[in-house]
SEKOL-452747 format. One record per residue (C-alpha): residue number from 1; residue in three letters; x, y, z. Coordinates in nm, 2 decimals, always signed. Layout:
% residues N
<NUM, 'Ala', <X, Y, Z>>
...
//
This chain:
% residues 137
<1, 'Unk', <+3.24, +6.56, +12.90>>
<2, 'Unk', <+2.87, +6.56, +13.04>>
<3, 'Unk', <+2.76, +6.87, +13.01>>
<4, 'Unk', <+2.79, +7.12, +12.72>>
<5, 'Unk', <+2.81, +7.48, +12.86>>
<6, 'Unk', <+2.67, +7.77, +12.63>>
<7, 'Unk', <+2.95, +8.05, +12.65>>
<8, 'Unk', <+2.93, +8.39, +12.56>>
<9, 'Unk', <+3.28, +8.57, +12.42>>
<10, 'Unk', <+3.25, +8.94, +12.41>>
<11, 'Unk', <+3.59, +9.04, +12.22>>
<12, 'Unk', <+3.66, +9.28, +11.97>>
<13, 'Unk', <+4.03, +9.17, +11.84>>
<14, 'Unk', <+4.02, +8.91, +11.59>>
<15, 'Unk', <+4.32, +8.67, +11.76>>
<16, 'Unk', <+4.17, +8.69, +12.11>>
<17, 'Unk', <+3.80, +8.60, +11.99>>
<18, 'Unk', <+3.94, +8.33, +11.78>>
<19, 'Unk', <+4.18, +8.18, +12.03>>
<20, 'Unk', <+3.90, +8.21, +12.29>>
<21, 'Unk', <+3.67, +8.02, +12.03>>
<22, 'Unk', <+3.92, +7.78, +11.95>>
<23, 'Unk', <+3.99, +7.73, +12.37>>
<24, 'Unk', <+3.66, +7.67, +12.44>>
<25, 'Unk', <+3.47, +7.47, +12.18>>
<26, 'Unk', <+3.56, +7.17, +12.31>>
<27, 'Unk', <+3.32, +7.29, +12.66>>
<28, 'Unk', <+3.04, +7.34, +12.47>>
<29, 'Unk', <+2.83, +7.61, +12.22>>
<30, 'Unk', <+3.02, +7.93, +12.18>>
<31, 'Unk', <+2.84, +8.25, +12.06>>
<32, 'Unk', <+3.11, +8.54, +11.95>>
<33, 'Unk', <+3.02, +8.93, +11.92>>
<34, 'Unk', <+3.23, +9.22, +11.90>>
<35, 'Unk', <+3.08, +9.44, +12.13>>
<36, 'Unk', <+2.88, +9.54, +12.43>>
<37, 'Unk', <+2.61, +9.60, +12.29>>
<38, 'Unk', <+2.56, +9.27, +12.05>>
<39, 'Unk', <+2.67, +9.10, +12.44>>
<40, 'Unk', <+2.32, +9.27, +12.56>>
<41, 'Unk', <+2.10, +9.19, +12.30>>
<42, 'Unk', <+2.24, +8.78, +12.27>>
<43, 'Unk', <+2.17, +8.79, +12.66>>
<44, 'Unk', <+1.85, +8.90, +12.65>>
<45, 'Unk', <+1.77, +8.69, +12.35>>
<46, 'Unk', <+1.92, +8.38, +12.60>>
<47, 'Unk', <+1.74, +8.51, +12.93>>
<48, 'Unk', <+1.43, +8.52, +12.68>>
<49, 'Unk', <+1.46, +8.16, +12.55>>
<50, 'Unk', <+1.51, +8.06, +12.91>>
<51, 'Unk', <+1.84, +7.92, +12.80>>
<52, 'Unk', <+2.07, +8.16, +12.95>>
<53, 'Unk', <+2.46, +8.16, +12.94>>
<54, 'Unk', <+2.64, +7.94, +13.14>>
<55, 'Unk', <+2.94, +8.18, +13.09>>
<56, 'Unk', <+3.06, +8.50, +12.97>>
<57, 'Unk', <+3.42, +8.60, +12.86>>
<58, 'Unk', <+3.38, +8.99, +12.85>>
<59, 'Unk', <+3.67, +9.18, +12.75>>
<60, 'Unk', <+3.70, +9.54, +12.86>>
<61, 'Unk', <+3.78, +9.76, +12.63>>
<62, 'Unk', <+3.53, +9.77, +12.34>>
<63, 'Unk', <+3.42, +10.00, +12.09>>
<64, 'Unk', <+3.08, +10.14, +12.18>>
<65, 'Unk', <+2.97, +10.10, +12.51>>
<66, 'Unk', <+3.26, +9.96, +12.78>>
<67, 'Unk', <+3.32, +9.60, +12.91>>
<68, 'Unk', <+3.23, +9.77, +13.25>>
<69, 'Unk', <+2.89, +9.89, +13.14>>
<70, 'Unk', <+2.79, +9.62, +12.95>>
<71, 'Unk', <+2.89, +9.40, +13.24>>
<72, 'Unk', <+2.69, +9.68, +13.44>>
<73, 'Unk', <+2.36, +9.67, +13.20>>
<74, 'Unk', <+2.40, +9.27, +13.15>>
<75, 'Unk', <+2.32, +9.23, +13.57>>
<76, 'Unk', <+2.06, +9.51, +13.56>>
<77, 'Unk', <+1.92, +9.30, +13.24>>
<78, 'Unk', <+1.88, +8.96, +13.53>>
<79, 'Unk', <+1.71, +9.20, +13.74>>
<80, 'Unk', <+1.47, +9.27, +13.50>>
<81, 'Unk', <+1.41, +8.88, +13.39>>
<82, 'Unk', <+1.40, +8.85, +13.79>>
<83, 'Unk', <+1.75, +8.56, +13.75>>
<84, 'Unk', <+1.79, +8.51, +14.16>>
<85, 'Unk', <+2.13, +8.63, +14.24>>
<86, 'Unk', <+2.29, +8.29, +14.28>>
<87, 'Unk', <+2.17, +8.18, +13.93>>
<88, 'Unk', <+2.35, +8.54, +13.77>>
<89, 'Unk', <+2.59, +8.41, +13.51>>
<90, 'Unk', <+2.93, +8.41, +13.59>>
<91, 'Unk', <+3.19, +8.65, +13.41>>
<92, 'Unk', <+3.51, +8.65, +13.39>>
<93, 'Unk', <+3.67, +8.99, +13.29>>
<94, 'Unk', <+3.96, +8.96, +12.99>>
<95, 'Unk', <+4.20, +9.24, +12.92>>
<96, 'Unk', <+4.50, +9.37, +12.77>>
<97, 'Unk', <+4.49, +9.61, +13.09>>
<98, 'Unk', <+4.69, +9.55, +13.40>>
<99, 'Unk', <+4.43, +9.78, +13.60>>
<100, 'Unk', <+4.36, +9.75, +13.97>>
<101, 'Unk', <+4.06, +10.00, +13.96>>
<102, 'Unk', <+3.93, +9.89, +13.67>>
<103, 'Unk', <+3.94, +9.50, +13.83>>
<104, 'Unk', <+3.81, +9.67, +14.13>>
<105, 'Unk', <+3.47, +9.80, +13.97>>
<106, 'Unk', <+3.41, +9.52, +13.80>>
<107, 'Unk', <+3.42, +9.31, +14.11>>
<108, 'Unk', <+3.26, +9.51, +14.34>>
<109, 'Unk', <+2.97, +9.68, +14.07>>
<110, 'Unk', <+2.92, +9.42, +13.83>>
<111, 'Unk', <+3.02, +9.07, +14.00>>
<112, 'Unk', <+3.29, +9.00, +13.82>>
<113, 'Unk', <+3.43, +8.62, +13.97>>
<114, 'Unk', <+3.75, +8.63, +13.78>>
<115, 'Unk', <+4.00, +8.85, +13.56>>
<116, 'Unk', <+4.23, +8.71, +13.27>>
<117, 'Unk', <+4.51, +8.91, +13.16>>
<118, 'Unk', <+4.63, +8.90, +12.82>>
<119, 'Unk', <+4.80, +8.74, +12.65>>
<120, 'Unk', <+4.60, +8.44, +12.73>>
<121, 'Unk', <+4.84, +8.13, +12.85>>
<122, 'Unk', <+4.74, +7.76, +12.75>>
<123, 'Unk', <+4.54, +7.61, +13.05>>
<124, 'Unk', <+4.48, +7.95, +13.15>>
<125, 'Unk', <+4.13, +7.93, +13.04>>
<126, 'Unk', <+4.02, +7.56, +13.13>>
<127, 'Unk', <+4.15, +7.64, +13.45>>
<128, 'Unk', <+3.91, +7.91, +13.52>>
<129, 'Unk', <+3.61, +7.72, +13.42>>
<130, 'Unk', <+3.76, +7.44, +13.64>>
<131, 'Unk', <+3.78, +7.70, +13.96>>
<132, 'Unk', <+3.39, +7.79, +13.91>>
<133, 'Unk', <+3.31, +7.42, +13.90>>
<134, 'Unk', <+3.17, +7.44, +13.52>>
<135, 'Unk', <+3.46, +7.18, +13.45>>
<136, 'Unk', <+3.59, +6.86, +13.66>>
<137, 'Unk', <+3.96, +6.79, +13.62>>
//
């Protein structure tokens, strides 16, 4: 593989960050925090640097601040750093949750591209980096 990505994993359970860790090493640098708020202050340090996430695997239920409103503050944080709108990073939503509004809001307010369900199937993941072209086959 080319290119090494620089993924962010917001996730709070123990298994799910370390299975996502575990899924995704081999794509490039993972960075792992347990809430929304450690999510905002790694993307601002990233947005700072000028090496911004390629990535983020945000989970919605969190303790603190929500999935939703991180995912919320993190695009109002690319406004801020003035990231054009094609360049926002891409997140894909992962929960426990089999919740059509919730999906819903974090399509339509915070640009979610995709939503994972867990438990997390093998390929599941690869396969959702492959559909936003960060992966070839």
């Amino acid at each position: 593989m080319s290119v090494k990505l620089r993924i962010l994993i917001v996730e709070d359970e123990p298994v799910n960050r370390e299975f996502l860790l575990l899924s995704l090493r081999s794509f490039g640098e993972c960075q792992a925090v347990i809430s929304g708020e450690d999510a905002l202050e790694a993307l601002e340090l990233a947005l700072g640097a000028g090496q911004p996430f390629d990535v983020v695997f945000l989970d919605i239920m969190l303790p603190g601040i929500s999935g939703l409103q991180t995912l919320e503050q993190l695009r109002a944080l690319e406004i801020r750093h003035k990231v054009p709108a094609r360049r926002q990073v891409p997140v894909i939503i992962t929960t426990g949750l089999d919740d059509d509004r919730t999906a819903s809001r974090a399509f339509i307010q915070g640009q979610a591209v995709s939503y994972m369900t867990k438990p997390f199937r093998p390929g599941q993941i690869s396969g959702e980096l492959r559909k936003l072209g960060l992966v070839k086959e």
